[in-house]
mmJSON file of the N, C-alpha and C atoms, coordinates in Angstrom:
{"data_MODEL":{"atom_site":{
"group_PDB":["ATOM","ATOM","ATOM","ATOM","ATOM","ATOM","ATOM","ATOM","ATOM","ATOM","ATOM","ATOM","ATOM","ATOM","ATOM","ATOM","ATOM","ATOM","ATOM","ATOM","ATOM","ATOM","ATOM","ATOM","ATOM","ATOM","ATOM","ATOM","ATOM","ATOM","ATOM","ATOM","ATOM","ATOM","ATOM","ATOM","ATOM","ATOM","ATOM","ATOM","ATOM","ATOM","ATOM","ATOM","ATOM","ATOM","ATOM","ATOM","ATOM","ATOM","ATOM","ATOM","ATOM","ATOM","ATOM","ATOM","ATOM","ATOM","ATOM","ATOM","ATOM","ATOM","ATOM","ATOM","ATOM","ATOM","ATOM","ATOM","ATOM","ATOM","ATOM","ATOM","ATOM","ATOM","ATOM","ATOM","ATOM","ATOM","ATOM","ATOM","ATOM","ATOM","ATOM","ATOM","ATOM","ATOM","ATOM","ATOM","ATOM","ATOM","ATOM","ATOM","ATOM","ATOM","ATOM","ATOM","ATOM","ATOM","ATOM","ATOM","ATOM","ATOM","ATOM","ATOM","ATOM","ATOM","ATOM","ATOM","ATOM","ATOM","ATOM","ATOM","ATOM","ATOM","ATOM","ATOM","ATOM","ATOM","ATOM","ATOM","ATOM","ATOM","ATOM","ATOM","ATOM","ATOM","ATOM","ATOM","ATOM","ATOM","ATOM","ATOM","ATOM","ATOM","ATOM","ATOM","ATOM","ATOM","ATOM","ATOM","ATOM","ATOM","ATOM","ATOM","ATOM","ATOM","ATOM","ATOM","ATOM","ATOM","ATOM","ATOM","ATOM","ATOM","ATOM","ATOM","ATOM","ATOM","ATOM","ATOM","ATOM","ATOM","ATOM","ATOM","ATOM","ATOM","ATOM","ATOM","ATOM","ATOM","ATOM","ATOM","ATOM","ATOM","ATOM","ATOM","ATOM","ATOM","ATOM","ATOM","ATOM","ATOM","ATOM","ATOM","ATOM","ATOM","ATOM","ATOM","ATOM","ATOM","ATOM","ATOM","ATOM","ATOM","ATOM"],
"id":[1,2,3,4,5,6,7,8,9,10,11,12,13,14,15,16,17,18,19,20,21,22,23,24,25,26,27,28,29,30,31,32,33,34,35,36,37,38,39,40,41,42,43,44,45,46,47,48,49,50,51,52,53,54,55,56,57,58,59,60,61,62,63,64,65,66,67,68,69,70,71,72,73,74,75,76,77,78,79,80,81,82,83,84,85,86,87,88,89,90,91,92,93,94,95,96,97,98,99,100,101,102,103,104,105,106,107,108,109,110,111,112,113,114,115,116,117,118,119,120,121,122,123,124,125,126,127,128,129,130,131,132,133,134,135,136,137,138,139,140,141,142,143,144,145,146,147,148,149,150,151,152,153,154,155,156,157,158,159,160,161,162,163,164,165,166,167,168,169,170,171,172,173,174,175,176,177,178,179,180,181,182,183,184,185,186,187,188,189,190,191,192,193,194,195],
"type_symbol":["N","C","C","N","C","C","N","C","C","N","C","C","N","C","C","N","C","C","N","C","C","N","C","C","N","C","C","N","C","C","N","C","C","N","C","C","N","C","C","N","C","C","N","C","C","N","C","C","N","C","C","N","C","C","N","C","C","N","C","C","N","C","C","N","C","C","N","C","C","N","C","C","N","C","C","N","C","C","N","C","C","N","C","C","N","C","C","N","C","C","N","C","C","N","C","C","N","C","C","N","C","C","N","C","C","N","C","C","N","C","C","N","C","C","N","C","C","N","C","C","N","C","C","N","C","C","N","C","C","N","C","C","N","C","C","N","C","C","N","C","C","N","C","C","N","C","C","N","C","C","N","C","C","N","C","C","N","C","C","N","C","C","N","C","C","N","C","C","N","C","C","N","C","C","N","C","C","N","C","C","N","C","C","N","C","C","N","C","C","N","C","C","N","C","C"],
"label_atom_id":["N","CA","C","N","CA","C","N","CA","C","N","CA","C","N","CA","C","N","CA","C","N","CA","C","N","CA","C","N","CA","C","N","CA","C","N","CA","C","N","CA","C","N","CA","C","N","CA","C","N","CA","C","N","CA","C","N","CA","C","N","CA","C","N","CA","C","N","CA","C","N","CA","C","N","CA","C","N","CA","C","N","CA","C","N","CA","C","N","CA","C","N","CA","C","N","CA","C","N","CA","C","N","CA","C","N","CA","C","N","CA","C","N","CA","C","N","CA","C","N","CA","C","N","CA","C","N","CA","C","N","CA","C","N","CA","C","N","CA","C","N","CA","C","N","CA","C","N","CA","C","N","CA","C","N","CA","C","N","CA","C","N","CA","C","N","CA","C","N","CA","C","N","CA","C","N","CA","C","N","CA","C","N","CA","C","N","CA","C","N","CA","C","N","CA","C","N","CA","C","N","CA","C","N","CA","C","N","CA","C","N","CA","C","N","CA","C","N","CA","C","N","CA","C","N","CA","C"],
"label_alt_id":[null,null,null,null,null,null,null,null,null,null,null,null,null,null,null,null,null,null,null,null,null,null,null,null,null,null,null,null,null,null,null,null,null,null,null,null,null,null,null,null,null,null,null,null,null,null,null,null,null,null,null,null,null,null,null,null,null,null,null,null,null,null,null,null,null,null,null,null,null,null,null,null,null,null,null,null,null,null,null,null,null,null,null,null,null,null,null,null,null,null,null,null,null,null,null,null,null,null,null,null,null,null,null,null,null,null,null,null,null,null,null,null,null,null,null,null,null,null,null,null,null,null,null,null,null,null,null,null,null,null,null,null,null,null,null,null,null,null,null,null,null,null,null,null,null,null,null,null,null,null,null,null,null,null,null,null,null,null,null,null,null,null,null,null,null,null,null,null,null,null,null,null,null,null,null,null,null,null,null,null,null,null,null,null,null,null,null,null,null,null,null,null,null,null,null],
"label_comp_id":["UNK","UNK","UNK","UNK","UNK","UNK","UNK","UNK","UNK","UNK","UNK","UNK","UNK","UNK","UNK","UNK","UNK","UNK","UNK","UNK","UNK","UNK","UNK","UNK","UNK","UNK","UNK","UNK","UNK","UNK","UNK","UNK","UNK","UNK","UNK","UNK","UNK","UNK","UNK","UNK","UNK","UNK","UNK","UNK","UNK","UNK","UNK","UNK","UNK","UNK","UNK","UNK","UNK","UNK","UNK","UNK","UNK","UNK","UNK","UNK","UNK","UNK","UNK","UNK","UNK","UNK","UNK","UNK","UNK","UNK","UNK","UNK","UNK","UNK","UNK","UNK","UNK","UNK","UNK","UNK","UNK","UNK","UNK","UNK","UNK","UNK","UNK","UNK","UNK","UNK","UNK","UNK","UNK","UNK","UNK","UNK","UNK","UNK","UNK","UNK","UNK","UNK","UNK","UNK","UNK","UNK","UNK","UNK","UNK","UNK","UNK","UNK","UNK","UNK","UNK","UNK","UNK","UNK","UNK","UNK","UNK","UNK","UNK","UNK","UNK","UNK","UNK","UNK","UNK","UNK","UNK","UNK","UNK","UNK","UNK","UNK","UNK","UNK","UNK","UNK","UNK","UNK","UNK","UNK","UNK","UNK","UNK","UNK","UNK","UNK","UNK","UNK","UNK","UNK","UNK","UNK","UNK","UNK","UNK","UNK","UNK","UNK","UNK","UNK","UNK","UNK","UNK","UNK","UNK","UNK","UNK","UNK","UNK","UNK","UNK","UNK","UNK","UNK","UNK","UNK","UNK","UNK","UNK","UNK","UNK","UNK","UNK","UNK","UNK","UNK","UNK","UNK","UNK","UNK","UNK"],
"label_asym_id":["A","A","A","A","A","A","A","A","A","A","A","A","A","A","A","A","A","A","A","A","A","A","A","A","A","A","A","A","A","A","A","A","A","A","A","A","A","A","A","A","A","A","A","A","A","A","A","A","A","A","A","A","A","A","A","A","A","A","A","A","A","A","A","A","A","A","A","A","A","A","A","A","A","A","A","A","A","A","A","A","A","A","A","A","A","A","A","A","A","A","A","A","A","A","A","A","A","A","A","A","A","A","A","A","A","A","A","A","A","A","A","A","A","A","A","A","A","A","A","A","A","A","A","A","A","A","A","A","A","A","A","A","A","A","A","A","A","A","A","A","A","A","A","A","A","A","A","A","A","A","A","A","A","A","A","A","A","A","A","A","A","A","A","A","A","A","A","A","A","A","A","A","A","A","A","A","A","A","A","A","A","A","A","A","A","A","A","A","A","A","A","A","A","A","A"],
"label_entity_id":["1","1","1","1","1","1","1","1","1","1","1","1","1","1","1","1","1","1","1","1","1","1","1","1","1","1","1","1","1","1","1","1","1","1","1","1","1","1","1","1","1","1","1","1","1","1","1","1","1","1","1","1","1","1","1","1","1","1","1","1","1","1","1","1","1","1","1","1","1","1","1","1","1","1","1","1","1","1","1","1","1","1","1","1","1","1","1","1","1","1","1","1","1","1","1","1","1","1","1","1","1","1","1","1","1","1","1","1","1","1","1","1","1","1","1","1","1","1","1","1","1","1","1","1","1","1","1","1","1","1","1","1","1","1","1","1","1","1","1","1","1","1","1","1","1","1","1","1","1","1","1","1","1","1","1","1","1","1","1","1","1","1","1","1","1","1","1","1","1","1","1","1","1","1","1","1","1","1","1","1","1","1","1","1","1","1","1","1","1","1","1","1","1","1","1"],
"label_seq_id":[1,1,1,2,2,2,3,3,3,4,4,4,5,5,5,6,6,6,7,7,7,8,8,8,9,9,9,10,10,10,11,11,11,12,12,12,13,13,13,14,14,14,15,15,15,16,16,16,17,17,17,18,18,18,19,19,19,20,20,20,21,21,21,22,22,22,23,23,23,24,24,24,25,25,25,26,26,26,27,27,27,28,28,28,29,29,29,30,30,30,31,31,31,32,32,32,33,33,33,34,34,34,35,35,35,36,36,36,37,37,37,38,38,38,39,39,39,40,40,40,41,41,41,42,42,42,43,43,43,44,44,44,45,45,45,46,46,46,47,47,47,48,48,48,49,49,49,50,50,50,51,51,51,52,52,52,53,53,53,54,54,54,55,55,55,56,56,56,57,57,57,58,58,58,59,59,59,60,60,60,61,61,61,62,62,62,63,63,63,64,64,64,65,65,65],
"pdbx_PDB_ins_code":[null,null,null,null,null,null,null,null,null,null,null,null,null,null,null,null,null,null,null,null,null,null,null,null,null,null,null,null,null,null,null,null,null,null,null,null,null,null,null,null,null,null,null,null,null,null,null,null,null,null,null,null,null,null,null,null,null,null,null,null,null,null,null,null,null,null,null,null,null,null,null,null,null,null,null,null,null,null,null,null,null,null,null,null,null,null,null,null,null,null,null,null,null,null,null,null,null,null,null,null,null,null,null,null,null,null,null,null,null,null,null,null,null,null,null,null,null,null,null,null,null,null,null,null,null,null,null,null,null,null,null,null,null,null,null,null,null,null,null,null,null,null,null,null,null,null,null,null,null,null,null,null,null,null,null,null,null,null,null,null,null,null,null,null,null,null,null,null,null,null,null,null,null,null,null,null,null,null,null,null,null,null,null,null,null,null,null,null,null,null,null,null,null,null,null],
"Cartn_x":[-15.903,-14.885,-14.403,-14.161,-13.618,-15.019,-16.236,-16.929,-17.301,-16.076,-16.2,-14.726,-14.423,-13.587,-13.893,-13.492,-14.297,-13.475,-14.267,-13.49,-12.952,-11.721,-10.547,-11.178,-11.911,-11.91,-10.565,-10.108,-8.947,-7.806,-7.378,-6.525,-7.244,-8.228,-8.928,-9.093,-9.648,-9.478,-8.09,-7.428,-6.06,-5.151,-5.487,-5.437,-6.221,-7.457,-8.285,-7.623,-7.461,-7.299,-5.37,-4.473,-3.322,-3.425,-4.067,-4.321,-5.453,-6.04,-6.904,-5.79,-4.776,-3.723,-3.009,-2.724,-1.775,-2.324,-3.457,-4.046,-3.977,-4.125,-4.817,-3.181,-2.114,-0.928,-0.506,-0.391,-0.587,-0.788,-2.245,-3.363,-2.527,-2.639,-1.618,-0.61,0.299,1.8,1.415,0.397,-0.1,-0.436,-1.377,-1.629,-0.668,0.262,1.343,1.993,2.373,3.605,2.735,1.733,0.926,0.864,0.411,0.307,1.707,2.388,4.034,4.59,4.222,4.73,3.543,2.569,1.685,2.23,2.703,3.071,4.389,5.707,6.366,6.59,5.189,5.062,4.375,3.556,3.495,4.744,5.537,6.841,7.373,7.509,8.453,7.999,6.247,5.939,5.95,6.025,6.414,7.643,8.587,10.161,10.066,9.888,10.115,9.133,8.257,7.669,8.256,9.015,9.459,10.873,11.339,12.67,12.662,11.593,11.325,10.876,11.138,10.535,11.175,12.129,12.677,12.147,11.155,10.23,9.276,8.32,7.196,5.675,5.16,4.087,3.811,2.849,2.807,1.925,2.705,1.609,2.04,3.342,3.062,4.614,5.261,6.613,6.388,5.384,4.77,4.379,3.486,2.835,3.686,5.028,5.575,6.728,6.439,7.385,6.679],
"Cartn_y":[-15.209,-14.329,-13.328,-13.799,-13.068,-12.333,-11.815,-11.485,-9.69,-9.164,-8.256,-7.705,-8.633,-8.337,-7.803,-6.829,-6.507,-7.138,-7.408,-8.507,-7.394,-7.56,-6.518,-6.984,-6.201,-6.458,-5.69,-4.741,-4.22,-5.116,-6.328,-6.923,-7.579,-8.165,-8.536,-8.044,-6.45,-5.293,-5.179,-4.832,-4.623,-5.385,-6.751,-8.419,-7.928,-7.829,-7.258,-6.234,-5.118,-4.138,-4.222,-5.298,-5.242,-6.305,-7.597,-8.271,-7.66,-6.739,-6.083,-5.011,-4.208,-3.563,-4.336,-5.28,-6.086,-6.628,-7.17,-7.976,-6.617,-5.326,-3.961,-3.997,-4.024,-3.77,-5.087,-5.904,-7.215,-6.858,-6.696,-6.245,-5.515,-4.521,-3.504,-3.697,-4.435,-4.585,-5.711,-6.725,-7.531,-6.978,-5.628,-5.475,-4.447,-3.767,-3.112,-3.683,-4.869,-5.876,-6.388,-7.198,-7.46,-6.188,-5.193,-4.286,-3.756,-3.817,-3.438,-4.917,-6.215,-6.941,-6.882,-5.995,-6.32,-5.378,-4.593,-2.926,-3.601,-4.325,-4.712,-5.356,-6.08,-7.166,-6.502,-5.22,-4.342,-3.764,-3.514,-2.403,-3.512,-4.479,-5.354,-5.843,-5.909,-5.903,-4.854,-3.761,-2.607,-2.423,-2.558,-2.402,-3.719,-4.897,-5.787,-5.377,-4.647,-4.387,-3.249,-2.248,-0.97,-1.686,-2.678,-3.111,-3.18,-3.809,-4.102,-2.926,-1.465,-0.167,0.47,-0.66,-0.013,-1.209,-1.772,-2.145,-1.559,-1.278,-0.64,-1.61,-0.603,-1.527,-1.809,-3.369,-3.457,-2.176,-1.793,-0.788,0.781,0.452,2.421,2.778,1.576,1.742,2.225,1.297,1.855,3.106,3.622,5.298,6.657,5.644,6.845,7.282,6.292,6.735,7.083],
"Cartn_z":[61.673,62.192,61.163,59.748,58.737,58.515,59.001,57.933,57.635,58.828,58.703,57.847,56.802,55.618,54.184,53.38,52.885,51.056,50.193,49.437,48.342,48.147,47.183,45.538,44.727,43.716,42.592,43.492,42.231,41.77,42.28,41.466,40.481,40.606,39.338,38.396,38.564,37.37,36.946,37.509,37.029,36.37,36.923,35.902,34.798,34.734,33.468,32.59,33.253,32.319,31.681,32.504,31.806,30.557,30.638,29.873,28.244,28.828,27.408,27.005,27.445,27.11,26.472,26.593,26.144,24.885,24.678,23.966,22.442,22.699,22.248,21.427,21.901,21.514,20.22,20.985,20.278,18.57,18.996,17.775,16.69,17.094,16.415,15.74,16.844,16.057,15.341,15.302,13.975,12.602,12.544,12.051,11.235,12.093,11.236,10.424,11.217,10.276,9.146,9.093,8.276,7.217,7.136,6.56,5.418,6.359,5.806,4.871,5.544,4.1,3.232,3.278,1.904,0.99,1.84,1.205,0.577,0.965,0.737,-0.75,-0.554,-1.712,-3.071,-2.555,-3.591,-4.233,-2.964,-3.803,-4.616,-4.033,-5.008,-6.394,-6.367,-7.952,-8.797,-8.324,-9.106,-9.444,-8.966,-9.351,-9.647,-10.107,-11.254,-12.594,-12.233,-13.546,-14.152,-13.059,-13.841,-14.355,-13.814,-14.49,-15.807,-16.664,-17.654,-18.906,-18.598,-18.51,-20.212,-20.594,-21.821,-23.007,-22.589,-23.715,-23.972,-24.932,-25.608,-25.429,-25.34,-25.75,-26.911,-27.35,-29.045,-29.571,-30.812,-31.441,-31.204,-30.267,-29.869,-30.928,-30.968,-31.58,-32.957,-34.303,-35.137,-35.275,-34.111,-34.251,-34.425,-33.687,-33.278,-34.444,-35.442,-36.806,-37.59],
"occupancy":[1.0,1.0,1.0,1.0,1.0,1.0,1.0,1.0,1.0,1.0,1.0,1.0,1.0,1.0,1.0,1.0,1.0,1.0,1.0,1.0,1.0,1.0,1.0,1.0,1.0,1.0,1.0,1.0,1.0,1.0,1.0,1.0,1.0,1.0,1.0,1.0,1.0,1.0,1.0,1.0,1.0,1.0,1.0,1.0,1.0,1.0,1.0,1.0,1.0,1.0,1.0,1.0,1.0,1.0,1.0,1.0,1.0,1.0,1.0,1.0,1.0,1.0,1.0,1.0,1.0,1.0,1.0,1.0,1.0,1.0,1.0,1.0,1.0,1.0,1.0,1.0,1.0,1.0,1.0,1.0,1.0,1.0,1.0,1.0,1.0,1.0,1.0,1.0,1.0,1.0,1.0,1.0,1.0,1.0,1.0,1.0,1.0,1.0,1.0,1.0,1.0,1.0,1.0,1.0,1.0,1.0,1.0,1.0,1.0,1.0,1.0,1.0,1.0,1.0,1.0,1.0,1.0,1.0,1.0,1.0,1.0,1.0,1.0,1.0,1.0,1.0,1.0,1.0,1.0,1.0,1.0,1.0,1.0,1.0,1.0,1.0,1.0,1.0,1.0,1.0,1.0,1.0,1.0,1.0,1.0,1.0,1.0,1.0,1.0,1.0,1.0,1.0,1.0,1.0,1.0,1.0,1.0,1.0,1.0,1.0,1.0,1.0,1.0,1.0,1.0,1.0,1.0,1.0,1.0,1.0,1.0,1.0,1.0,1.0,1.0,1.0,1.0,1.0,1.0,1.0,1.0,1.0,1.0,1.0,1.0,1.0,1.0,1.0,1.0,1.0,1.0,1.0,1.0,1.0,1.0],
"B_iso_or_equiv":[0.0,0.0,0.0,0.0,0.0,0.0,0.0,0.0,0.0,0.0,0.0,0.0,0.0,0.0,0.0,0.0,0.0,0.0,0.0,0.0,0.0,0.0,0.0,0.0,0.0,0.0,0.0,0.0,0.0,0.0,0.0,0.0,0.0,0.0,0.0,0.0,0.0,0.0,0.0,0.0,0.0,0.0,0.0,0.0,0.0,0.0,0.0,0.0,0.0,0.0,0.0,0.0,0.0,0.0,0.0,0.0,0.0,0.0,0.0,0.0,0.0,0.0,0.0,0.0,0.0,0.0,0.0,0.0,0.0,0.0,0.0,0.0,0.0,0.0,0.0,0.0,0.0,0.0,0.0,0.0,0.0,0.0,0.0,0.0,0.0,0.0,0.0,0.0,0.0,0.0,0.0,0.0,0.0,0.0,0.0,0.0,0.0,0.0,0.0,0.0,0.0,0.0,0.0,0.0,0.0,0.0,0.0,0.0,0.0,0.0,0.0,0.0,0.0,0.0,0.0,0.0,0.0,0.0,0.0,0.0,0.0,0.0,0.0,0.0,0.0,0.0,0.0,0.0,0.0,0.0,0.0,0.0,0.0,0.0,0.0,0.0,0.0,0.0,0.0,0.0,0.0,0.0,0.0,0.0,0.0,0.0,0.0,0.0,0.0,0.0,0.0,0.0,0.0,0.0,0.0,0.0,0.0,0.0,0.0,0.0,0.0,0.0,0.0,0.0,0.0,0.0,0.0,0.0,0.0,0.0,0.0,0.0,0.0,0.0,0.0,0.0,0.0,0.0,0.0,0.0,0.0,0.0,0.0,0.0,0.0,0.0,0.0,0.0,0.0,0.0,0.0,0.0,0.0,0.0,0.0],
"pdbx_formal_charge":[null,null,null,null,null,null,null,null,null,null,null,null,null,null,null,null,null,null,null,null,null,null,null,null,null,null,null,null,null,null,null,null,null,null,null,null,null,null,null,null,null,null,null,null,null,null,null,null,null,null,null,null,null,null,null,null,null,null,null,null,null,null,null,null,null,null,null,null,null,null,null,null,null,null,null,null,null,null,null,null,null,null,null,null,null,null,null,null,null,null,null,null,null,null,null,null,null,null,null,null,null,null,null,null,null,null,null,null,null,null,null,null,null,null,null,null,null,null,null,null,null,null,null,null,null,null,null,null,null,null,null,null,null,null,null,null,null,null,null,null,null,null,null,null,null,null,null,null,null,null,null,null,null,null,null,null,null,null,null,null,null,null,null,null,null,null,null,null,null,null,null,null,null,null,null,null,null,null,null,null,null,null,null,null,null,null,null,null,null,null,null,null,null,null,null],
"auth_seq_id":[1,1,1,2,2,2,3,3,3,4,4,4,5,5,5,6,6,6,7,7,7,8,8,8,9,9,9,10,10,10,11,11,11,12,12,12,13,13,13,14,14,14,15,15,15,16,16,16,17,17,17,18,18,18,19,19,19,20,20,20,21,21,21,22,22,22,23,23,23,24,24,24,25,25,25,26,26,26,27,27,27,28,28,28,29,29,29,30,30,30,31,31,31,32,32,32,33,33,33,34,34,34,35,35,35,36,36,36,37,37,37,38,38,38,39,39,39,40,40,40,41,41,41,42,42,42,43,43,43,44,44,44,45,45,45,46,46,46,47,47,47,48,48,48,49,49,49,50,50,50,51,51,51,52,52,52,53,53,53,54,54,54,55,55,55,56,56,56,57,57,57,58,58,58,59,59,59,60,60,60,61,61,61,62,62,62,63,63,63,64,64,64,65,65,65],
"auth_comp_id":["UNK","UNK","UNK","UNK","UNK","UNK","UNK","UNK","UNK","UNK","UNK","UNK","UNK","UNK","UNK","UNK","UNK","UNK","UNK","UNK","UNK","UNK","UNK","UNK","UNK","UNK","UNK","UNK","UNK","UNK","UNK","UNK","UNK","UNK","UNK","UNK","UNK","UNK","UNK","UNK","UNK","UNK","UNK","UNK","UNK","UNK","UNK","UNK","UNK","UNK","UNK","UNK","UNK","UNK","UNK","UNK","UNK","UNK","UNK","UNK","UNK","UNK","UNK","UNK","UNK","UNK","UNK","UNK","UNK","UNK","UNK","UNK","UNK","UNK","UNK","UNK","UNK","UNK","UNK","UNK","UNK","UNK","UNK","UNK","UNK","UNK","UNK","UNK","UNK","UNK","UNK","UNK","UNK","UNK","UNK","UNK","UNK","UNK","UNK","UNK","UNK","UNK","UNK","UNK","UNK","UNK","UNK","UNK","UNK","UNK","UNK","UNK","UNK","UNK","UNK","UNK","UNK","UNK","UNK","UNK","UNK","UNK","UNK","UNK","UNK","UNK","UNK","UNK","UNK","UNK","UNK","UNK","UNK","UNK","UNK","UNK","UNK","UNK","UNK","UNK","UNK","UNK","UNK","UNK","UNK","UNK","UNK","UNK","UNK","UNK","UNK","UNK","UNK","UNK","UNK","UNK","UNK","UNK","UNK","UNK","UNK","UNK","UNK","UNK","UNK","UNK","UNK","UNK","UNK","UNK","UNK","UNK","UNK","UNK","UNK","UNK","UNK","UNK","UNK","UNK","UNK","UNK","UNK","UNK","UNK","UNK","UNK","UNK","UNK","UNK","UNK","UNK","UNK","UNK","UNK"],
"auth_asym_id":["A","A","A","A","A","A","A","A","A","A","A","A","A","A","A","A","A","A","A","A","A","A","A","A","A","A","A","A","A","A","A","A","A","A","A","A","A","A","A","A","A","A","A","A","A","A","A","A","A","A","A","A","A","A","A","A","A","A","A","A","A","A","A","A","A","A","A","A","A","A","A","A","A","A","A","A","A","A","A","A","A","A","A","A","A","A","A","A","A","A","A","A","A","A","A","A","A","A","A","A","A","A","A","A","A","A","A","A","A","A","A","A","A","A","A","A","A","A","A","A","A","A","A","A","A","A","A","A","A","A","A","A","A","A","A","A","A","A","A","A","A","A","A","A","A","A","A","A","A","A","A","A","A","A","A","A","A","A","A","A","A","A","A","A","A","A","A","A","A","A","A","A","A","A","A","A","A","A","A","A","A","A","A","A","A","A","A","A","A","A","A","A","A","A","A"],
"auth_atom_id":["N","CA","C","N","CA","C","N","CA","C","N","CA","C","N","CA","C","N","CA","C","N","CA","C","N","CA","C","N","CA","C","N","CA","C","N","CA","C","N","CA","C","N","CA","C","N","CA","C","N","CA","C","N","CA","C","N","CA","C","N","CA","C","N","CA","C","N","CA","C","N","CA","C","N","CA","C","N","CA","C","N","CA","C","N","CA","C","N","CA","C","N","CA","C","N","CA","C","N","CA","C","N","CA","C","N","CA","C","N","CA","C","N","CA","C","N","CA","C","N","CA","C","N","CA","C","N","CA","C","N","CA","C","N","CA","C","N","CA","C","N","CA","C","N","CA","C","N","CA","C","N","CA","C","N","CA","C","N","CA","C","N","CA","C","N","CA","C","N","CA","C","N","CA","C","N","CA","C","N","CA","C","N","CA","C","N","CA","C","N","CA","C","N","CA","C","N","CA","C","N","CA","C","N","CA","C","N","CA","C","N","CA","C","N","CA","C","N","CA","C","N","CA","C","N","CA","C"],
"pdbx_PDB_model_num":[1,1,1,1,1,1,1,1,1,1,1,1,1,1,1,1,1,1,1,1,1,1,1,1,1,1,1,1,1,1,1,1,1,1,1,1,1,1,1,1,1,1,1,1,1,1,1,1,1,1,1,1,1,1,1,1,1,1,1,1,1,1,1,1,1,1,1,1,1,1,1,1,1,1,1,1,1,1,1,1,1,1,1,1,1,1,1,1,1,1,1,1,1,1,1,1,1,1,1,1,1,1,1,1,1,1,1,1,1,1,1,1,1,1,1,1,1,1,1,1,1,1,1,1,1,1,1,1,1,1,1,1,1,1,1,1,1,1,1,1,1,1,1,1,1,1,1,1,1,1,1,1,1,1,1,1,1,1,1,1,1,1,1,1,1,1,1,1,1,1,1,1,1,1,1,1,1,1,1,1,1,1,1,1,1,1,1,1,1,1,1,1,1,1,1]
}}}
């Protein structure tokens, strides 16, 4: 009786294509945040090393008298 129904494939796509959108975003905002505390963890070894910025290196204090 049903066989002149014809079978809906667009919710399946659209299940598909919100779940790969989603997955695509995901991604991203992983990889930003990831990115930003590496960047983070860089800035922060540089401003502890520039803290230290009014010592010399050995050898340059000598040259320079």
């Amino acid at each position: 009786m049903n066989d002149n129904q014809k079978t809906d494939n667009t919710k399946g796509f659209t299940i598909f294509v919100v779940v790969f959108i989603l997955l695509l975003i995901g991604s991203l905002l992983f990889l930003a945040l990831r990115s930003k505390r590496e960047y983070d963890a860089q800035s922060a070894g540089y401003a502890t090393s520039a803290a230290g910025t009014g010592q010399t290196a050995p050898g340059t204090a000598s040259q320079a008298q």
